[in-house]
C-alpha positions as CSV (number, residue, x, y, z in Angstrom):
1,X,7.7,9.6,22.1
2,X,8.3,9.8,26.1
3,X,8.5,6.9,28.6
4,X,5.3,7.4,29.8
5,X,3.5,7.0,26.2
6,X,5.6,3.6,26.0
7,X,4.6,2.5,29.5
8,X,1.1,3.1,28.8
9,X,1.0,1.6,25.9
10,X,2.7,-1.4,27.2
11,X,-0.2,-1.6,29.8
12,X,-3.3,-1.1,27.4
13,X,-1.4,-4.1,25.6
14,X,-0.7,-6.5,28.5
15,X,-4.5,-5.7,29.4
16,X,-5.7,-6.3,26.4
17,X,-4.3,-9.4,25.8
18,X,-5.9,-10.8,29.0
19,X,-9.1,-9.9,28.0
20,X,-8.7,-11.8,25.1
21,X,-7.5,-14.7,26.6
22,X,-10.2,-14.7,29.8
23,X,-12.9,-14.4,26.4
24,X,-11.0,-17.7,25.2
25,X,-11.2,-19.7,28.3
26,X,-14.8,-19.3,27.9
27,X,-14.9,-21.0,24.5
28,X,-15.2,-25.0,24.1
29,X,-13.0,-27.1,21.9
30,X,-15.1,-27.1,19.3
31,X,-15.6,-22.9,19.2
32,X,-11.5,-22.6,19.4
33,X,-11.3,-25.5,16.7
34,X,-13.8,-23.1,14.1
């Protein structure tokens, strides 16, 4: 496993996370309560 795997995959992850959480902030009380 090299550095630049790990630093890649660290980036995918970090991106996808804030996708996630800009889908989120679209969601009302009720939709983040379900």
């Amino acid at each position: 496993m090299t550095v630049n795997f790990l630093e890649r995959f660290f980036e995918h992850n970090h991106w996808a996370n804030l996708q996630i959480i800009q889908a989120c902030m679209a969601l009302s009380d009720e939709q983040l309560d379900a």
